[in-house]
C-alpha positions as CSV (number, residue, x, y, z in Angstrom):
1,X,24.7,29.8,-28.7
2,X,21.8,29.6,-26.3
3,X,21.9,26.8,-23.4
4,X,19.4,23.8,-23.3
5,X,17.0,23.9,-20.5
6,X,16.9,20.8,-18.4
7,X,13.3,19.7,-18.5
8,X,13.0,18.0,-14.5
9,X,9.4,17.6,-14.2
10,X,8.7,14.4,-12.9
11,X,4.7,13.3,-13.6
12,X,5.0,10.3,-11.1
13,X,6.4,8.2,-8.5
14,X,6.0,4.6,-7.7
15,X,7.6,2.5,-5.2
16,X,8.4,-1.3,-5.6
17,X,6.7,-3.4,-2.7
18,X,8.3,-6.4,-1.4
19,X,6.6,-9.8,-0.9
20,X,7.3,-13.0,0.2
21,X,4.4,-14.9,-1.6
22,X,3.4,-13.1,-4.7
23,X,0.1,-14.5,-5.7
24,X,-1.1,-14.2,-2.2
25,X,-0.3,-10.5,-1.8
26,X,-1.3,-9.9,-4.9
27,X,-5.2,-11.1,-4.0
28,X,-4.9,-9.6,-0.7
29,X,-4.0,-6.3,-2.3
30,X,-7.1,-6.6,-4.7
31,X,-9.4,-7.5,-1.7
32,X,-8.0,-4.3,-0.1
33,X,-9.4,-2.8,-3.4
34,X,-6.2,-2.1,-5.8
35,X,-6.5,-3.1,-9.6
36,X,-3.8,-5.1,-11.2
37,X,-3.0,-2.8,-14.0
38,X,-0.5,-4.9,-15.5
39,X,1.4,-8.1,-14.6
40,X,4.0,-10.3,-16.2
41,X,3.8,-13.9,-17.1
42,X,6.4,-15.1,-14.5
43,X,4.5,-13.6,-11.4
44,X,7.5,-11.3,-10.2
45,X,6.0,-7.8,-11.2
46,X,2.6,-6.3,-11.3
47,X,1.7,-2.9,-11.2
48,X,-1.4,-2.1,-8.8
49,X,-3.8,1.5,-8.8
50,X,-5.8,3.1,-6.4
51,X,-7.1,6.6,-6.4
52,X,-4.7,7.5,-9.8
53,X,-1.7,6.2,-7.7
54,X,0.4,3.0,-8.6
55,X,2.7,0.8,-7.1
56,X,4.6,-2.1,-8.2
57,X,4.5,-5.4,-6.2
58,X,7.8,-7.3,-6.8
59,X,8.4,-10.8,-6.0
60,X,11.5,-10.0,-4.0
61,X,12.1,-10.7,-0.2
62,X,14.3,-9.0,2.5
63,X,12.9,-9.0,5.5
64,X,14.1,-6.6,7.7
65,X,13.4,-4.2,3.9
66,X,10.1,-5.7,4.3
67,X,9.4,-4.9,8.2
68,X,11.0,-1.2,7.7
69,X,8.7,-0.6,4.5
70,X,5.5,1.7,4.9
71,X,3.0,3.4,2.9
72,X,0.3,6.1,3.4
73,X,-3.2,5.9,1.6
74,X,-5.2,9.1,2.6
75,X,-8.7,7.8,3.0
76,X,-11.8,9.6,4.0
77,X,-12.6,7.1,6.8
78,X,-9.9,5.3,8.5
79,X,-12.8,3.7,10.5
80,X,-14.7,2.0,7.4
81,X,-10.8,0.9,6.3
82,X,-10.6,-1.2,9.6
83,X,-13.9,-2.6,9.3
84,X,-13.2,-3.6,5.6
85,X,-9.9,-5.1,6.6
86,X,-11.5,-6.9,9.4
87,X,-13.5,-8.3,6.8
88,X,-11.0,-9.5,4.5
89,X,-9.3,-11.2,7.2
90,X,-11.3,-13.1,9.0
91,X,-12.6,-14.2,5.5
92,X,-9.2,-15.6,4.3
93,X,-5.7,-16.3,6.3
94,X,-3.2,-14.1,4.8
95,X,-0.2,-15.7,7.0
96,X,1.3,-12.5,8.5
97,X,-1.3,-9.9,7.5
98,X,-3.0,-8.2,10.5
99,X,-4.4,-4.4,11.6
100,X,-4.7,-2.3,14.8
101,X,-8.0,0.0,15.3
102,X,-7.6,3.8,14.6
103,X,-5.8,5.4,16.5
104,X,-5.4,9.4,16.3
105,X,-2.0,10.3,15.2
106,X,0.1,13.5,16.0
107,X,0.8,14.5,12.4
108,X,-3.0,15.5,12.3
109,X,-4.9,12.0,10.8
110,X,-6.8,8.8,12.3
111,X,-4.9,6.1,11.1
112,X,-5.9,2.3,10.6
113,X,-2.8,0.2,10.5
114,X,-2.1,-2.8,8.5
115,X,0.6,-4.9,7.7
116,X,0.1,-7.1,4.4
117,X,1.3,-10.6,4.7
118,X,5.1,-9.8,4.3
119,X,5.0,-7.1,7.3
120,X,4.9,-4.0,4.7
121,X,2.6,-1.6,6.8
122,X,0.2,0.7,5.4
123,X,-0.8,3.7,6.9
124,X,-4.5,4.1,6.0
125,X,-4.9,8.1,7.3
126,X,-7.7,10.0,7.8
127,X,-6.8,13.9,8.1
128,X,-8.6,15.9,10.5
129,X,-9.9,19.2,9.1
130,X,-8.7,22.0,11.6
131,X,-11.1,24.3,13.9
């Protein structure tokens, strides 16, 4: 009698985002350029995409979770990120939401820095090409 393989390939992984007001990180995340793909009535989940990648934005607060949670977006120009996120922000006060200028990182990228307004920071990294 011939063994069943285990079929492990995964096809996906999506992290759940903490936030301390839900409606306003969920605009500030569509600002940013994210698409709600799908959202339940009670405002406590919604799943956001950008660039085929999702995330899920839960209405669920810890904060030192929340200040010790980070994501990367690779982008093709961590410059026009901070300029776009300037933008957004001088537009509209998202409480604790603020960036830093690129800055050029060891691991090989220019990264623009921004924490949403319940301190998650995104990493929005620009790799180098090497000489």
């Amino acid at each position: 009698m011939a063994e069943k393989q285990l079929n492990l390939t995964a096809t996906d992984i999506r992290v759940f985002v903490p936030v301390i007001n839900f409606e306003q990180s969920l605009r500030f995340y569509t600002r940013l350029g994210w698409i709600v793909k799908w959202k339940d009535d009670e405002n406590n989940l919604a799943e956001l995409e950008m660039a085929d990648s999702r995330f899920f934005l839960q209405n669920y607060y810890v904060k030192d979770w929340a200040n010790n949670f980070m994501f990367q977006v690779t982008v093709k120009d961590a410059a026009a990120w901070h300029t776009h996120v300037s933008t957004i922000l001088a537009e509209e006060n998202f409480d604790y939401a603020r960036l830093n200028p690129p800055k050029k990182e060891s691991y090989g990228a220019i990264t623009t820095h921004v924490w949403d307004p319940s301190g998650v920071l995104i990493h929005f990294s620009q790799y180098l090409e090497k000489a």
